[in-house]
C-alpha positions in Angstrom: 35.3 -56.3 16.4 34.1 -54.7 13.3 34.6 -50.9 12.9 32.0 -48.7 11.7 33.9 -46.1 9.8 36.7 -46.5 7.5 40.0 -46.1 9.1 41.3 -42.6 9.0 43.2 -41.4 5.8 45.6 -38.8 5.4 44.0 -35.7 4.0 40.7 -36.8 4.6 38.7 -35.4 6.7 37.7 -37.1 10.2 34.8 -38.8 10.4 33.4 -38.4 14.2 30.5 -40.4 15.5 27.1 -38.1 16.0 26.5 -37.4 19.5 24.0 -39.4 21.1 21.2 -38.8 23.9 19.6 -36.0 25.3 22.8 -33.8 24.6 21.6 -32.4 21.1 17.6 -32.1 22.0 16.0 -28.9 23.6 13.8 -29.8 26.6 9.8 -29.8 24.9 8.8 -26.6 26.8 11.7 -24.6 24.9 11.5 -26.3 21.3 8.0 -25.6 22.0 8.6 -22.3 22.5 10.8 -21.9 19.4 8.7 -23.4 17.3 6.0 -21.0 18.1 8.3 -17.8 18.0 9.6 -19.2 14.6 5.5 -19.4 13.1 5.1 -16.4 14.9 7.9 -14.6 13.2 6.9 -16.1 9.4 3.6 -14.9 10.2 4.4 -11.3 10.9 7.0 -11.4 7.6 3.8 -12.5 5.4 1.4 -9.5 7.1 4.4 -6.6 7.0 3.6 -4.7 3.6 6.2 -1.8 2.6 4.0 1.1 2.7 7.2 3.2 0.7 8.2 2.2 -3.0 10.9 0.9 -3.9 13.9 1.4 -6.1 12.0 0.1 -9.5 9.1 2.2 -8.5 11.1 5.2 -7.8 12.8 4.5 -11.4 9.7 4.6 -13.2 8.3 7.1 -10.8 11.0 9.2 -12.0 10.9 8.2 -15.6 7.4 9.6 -16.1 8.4 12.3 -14.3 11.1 13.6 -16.5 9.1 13.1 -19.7 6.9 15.9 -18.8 9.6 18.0 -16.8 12.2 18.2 -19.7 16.0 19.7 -18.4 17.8 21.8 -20.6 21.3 19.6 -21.2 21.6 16.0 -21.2 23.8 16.8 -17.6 21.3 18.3 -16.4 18.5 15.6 -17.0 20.6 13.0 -15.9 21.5 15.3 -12.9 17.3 15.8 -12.2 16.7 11.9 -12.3 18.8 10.6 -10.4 18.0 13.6 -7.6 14.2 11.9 -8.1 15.2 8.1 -7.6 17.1 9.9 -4.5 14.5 12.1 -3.0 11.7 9.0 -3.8 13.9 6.5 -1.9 14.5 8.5 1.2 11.6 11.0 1.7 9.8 8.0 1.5 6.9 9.3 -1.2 3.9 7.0 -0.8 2.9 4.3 -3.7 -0.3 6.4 -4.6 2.0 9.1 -5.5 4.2 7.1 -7.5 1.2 5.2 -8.7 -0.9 8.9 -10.0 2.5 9.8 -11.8 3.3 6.4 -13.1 -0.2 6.5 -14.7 -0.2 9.6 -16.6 -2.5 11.5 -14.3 -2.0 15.6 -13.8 1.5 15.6 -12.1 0.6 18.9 -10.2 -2.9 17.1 -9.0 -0.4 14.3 -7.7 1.8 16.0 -6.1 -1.1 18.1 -3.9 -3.2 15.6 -3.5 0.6 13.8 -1.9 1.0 16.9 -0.2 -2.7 16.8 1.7 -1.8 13.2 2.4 1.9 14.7 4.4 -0.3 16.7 6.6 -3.2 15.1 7.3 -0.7 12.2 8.6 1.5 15.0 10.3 -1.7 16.4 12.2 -3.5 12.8 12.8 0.1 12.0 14.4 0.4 15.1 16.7 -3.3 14.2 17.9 
């Protein structure tokens, strides 16, 4: 009789027959299920938007910033930025914020109009 694999050499690694049967299938009901769970899950990934910016918009968030908001020493500028990217990452500030600055709009009138924003959320929330 014939074998079907090669015999076994020394170093090699072993070559092991797949199993066969039922062994290796979910029953339908539960592939079903996972199936369904995994479309489920892709779906929800597509529709989830980050509502925050992220850590390019924060950069050129803070970039426009600065070149109105000039620091006194080079320290000091560098010291200022990076406190932005910071404070832009983890307050989260919103993209229209980022987006009003980024664009060379009034800074003040983007930072109130952010501000009205903060609390009209804070007071829909306690509601």
């Amino acid at each position: 009789m014939a074998r079907r694999f090669p015999q076994h050499t020394p170093g090699q690694p072993v070559r092991r027959e797949a199993p066969t049967g039922r062994s290796r299938r979910l029953p339908r009901g539960i592939a079903g299920l996972c199936h369904s769970l995994a479309a489920a899950g892709v779906l929800w990934a597509a529709g989830c938007q980050r509502q925050a910016p992220g850590p390019d918009e924060c950069v050129a968030f803070a970039e426009a910033w600065m070149r109105r908001h000039r620091a006194p020493t080079r320290l000091d500028a560098d010291a200022a930025f990076d406190e932005l990217v910071r404070t832009c990452l983890t307050d989260p500030y919103d993209r229209e914020l980022v987006a009003c600055v980024v664009g060379g709009d009034d800074q003040e009138r983007c930072r109130v109009a952010y501000m009205r924003r903060v609390e009209e959320r804070r007071e829909a929330s306690q509601r």
